[in-house]
N, C-alpha and C positions, 0 to 999 in steps of 0.2 A: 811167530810163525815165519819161517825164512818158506820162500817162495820162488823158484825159478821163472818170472813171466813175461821175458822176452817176446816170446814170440806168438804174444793174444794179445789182443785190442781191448779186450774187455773180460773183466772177471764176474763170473757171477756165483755167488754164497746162498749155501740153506745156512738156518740160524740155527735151528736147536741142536746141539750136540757137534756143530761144525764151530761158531763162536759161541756160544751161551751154553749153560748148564743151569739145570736147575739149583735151587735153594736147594737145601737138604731140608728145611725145616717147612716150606710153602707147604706140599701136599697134604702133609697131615695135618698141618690147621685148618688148609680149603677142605677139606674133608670134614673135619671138624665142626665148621661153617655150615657148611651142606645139611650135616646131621642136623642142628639147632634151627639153621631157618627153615627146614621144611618142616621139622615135628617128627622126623624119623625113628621110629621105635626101636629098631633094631640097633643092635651095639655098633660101636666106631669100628670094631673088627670086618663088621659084615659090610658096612661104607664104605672100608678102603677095599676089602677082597670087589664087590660092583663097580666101586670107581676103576677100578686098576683093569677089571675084566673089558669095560665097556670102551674104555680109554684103548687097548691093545686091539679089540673088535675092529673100533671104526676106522681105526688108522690103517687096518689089514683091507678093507674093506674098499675104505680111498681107494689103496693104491691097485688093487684087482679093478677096481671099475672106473680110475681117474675122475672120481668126482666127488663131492665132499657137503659130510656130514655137518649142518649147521651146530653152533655151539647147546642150540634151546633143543634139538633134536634129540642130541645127547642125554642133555638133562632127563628131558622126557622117558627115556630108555633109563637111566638109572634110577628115576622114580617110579616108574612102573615094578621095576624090578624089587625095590625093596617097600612094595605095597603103598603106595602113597594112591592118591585117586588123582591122576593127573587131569583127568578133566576139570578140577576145581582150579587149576595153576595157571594163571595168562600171562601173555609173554611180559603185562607190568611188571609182573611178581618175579621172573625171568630176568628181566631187563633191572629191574632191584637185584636183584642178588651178584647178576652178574659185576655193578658194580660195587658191590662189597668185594666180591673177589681181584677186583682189578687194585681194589686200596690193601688187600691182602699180599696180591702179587709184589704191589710197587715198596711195598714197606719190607717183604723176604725175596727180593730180588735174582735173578737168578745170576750167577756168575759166570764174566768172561771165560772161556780159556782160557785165552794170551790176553796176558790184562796189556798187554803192548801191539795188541792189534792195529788199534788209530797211526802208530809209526810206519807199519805197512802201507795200511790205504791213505794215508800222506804222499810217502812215497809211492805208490804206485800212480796215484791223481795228480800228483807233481809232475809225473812223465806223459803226460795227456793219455793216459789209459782211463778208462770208465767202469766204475762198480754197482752192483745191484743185489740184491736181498732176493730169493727166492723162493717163498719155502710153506710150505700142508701146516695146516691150522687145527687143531681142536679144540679145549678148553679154553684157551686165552685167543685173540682175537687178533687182529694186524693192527686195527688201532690204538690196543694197550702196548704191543711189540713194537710201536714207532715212538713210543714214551720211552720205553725202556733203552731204546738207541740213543734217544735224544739225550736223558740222564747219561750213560758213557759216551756224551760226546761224538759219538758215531754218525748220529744220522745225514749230515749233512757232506760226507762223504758220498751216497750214494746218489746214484744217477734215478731210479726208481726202486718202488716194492711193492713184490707181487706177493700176494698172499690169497693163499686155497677158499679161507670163506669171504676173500673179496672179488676173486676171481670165479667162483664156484665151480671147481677144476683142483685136482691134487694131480703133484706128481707121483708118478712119469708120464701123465697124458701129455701127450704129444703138444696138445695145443699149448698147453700151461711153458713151456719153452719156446711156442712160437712168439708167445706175447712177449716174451724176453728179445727177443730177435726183431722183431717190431720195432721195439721201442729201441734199439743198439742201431737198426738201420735207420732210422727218422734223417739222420743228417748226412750222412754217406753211408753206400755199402761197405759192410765187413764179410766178411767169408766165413760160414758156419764154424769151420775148425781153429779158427782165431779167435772164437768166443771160449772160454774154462769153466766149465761151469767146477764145482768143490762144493762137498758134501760127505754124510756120511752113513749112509741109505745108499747101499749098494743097487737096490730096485729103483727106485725114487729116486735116486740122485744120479750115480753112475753109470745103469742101463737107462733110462730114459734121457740123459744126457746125451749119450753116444748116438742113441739110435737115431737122436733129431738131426746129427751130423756133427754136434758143438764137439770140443774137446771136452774131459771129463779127470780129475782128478777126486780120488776116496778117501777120506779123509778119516 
């Protein structure tokens, strides 16, 4: 990724689709997964058509009401939906599966972009510039996505990470960018328009970027 970023103090990055990409192979195994540990009757076809429905739902949903859908909530929604009796399910049975999926994620990993990203944020934290992670959560979690950094090397470039279901806040809420700015001022002011934020979520990234004051590039 070549980057002009002279003239900002600090970068700040969404992850999914801005650096990371999905596996191509994850979804339909966690779907897969999903089928077998609930007991779901219904074919693999009808699992991915609910998963993929409720997955586009809640993420529309965030971003109209800047606030965010917990990962068991979801669940919940897509077990209702293909007849399961969710009041038998507790968040043990939740909190198990979830980490089946986290040993599912980290083994079909999702891919870089720019597998030469790390040369970027070298350089740019070579030059006393400061990086951050910012970015709406659904299925996977902020604490499996700071494994995933850690495995490429990443994570220890960044200054913080703000994630939706630790924040409980998606963007473009307002707020979810002030916590960015928070934590960029802790040691001296910087001026909103010297912040960048890059993404690729023209509502969630690029309108709510702007409208907080930061700069904003679309990625």
């Amino acid at each position: 990724m070549k980057l002009d970023y002279a003239n900002y103090n600090h970068l700040s990055f969404d992850l999914w689709l801005t650096l990371i990409k999905s596996n191509p192979e994850f979804k339909s195994k966690r779907n897969k997964l999903f089928k077998d540990y609930f007991e779901i009757e219904d074919s693999i076809e009808k699992v991915n058509e609910v998963v993929r429905y409720y997955d586009v739902l809640c993420n529309s949903i965030n971003e109209k009401t800047g606030l965010n859908f917990n990962t068991f909530e979801i669940y919940y929604l897509i077990l209702n939906s293909l007849n399961v009796k969710i009041e038998v399910i507790d968040a043990i049975k939740l909190e198990a599966f979830y980490t089946e999926t986290e040993l599912l994620f980290m083994q079909y990993k999702p891919n870089l972009i720019d597998p030469n990203i790390g040369l970027l944020f070298k350089e740019v934290t070579e030059k006393g510039k400061t990086i951050n992670i910012l970015s709406n959560t659904g299925f996977i979690k902020g604490f499996t996505l700071r494994k995933l950094l850690t495995h490429y090397d990443l994570n220890d470039y960044f200054s913080f990470q703000l994630y939706s279901d630790e924040t409980g806040i998606s963007k473009p809420n307002q707020d979810m960018f002030k916590l960015v700015y928070d934590q960029v001022c802790k040691k001296e002011f910087v001026e909103k328009k010297r912040v960048l934020h890059l993404g690729d979520n023209p509502i969630a990234d690029r309108d709510g970027a702007l409208k907080f004051g930061f700069s904003a590039l679309l990625i």
